[in-house]
N, C-alpha and C positions, 0 to 999 in steps of 0.2 A: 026739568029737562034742559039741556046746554044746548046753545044753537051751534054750529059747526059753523067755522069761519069760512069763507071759501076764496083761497087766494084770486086776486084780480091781476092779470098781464097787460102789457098795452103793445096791439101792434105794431110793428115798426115803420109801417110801409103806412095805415091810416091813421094810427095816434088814438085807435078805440081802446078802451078798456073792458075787458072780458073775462068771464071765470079762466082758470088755466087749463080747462080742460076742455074748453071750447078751441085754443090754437095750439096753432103745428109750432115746434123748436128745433133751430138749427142749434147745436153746441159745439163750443170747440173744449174738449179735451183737457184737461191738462198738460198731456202729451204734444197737444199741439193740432191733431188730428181733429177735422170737423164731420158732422156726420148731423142726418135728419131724425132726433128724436122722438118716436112715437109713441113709447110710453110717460115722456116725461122726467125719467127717472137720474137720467146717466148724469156725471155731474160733471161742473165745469158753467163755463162763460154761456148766457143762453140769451139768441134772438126770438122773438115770438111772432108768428104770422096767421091774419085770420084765414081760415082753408079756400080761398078762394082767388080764384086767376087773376084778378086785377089785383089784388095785395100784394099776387107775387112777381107776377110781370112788373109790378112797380119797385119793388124793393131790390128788386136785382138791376133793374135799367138806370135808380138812381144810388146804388151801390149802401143801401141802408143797414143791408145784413154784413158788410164787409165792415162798415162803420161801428156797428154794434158788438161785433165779436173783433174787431182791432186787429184783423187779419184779412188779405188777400180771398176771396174762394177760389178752390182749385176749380179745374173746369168740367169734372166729372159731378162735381156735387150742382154746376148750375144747369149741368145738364138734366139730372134728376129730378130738379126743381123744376125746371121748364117740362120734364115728362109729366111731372105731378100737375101743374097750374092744368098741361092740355085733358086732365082729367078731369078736372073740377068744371063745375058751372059757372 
Protein backbone atom coordinates (compact mmCIF):
# COMPACT_ATOMS: atom_id res chain seq x y z
CA UNK A 1 0.00 0.00 0.00
CA UNK A 2 1.38 3.73 -1.01
CA UNK A 3 1.37 6.29 1.64
CA UNK A 4 -0.35 9.57 0.46
CA UNK A 5 1.77 12.45 0.52
CA UNK A 6 0.20 15.38 2.31
CA UNK A 7 1.03 18.70 1.04
CA UNK A 8 2.65 20.94 3.97
CA UNK A 9 1.87 25.16 3.91
CA UNK A 10 3.71 27.57 6.05
CA UNK A 11 1.73 30.36 7.58
CA UNK A 12 2.50 33.71 6.66
CA UNK A 13 1.76 35.51 9.68
CA UNK A 14 3.82 32.47 12.19
CA UNK A 15 6.18 30.80 9.73
CA UNK A 16 4.42 27.17 11.06
CA UNK A 17 4.23 24.45 8.66
CA UNK A 18 1.01 22.63 8.40
CA UNK A 19 -0.88 19.99 6.38
CA UNK A 20 -2.90 22.30 3.65
CA UNK A 21 -5.83 21.48 4.85
CA UNK A 22 -5.40 22.54 8.33
CA UNK A 23 -5.11 26.78 6.80
CA UNK A 24 -7.40 29.15 5.50
CA UNK A 25 -6.02 30.96 1.69
CA UNK A 26 -6.49 34.21 0.44
CA UNK A 27 -5.90 33.98 -3.51
CA UNK A 28 -5.52 36.48 -5.88
CA UNK A 29 -7.00 35.39 -9.35
CA UNK A 30 -5.44 35.53 -12.22
CA UNK A 31 -7.77 38.17 -13.08
CA UNK A 32 -6.53 39.97 -10.53
CA UNK A 33 -9.37 39.63 -8.16
CA UNK A 34 -8.68 38.39 -4.39
CA UNK A 35 -10.95 36.39 -2.48
CA UNK A 36 -10.86 33.99 0.79
CA UNK A 37 -10.41 30.36 -0.43
CA UNK A 38 -12.32 27.59 1.41
CA UNK A 39 -12.02 24.86 -0.46
CA UNK A 40 -8.59 25.25 -1.44
CA UNK A 41 -9.31 24.65 -4.94
CA UNK A 42 -9.47 28.03 -6.99
CA UNK A 43 -6.26 28.72 -8.61
CA UNK A 44 -3.91 31.53 -8.86
CA UNK A 45 -1.22 33.19 -6.27
CA UNK A 46 -2.13 31.76 -2.59
CA UNK A 47 -1.23 33.15 1.01
CA UNK A 48 -1.88 30.71 3.83
CA UNK A 49 -3.11 31.37 7.43
CA UNK A 50 -3.43 29.22 10.39
CA UNK A 51 -7.50 29.75 11.55
CA UNK A 52 -6.89 31.69 14.14
CA UNK A 53 -7.24 35.45 15.48
CA UNK A 54 -3.68 36.28 16.17
CA UNK A 55 -2.31 34.90 12.87
CA UNK A 56 -4.71 37.01 11.43
CA UNK A 57 -4.77 40.22 13.21
CA UNK A 58 -1.04 39.82 12.68
CA UNK A 59 -0.75 39.37 9.01
CA UNK A 60 -3.01 42.16 8.10
CA UNK A 61 -1.43 44.74 10.78
CA UNK A 62 2.12 43.78 9.32
CA UNK A 63 0.89 43.70 5.77
CA UNK A 64 2.18 39.80 5.23
CA UNK A 65 -0.86 38.80 3.07
CA UNK A 66 -0.26 42.01 0.82
CA UNK A 67 3.37 41.03 0.60
CA UNK A 68 2.64 37.56 -0.34
CA UNK A 69 0.02 37.91 -3.02
CA UNK A 70 2.30 41.25 -4.50
CA UNK A 71 -0.94 43.27 -4.30
CA UNK A 72 -2.63 46.03 -2.28
CA UNK A 73 -5.96 44.20 -0.17
CA UNK A 74 -9.03 45.91 -1.20
CA UNK A 75 -10.78 46.89 2.11
CA UNK A 76 -13.81 44.72 1.76
CA UNK A 77 -11.69 41.62 1.99
CA UNK A 78 -9.72 42.99 5.24
CA UNK A 79 -12.82 43.60 6.41
CA UNK A 80 -14.01 40.06 6.14
CA UNK A 81 -10.85 38.89 7.51
CA UNK A 82 -11.18 40.87 10.64
CA UNK A 83 -15.07 39.41 10.73
CA UNK A 84 -13.57 35.97 10.51
CA UNK A 85 -10.41 36.55 13.11
CA UNK A 86 -13.61 37.91 15.64
CA UNK A 87 -15.01 34.53 15.11
CA UNK A 88 -12.21 32.35 15.90
CA UNK A 89 -10.73 31.69 19.38
Amino acid sequence: MKIKKVPLRTCVACHTTRPKKELMRVVRQPDGQLLIDTKGKVSGRGAYLCPSRQCITGALKTHRIERALEVPLPEDLVAALNQLAEELP
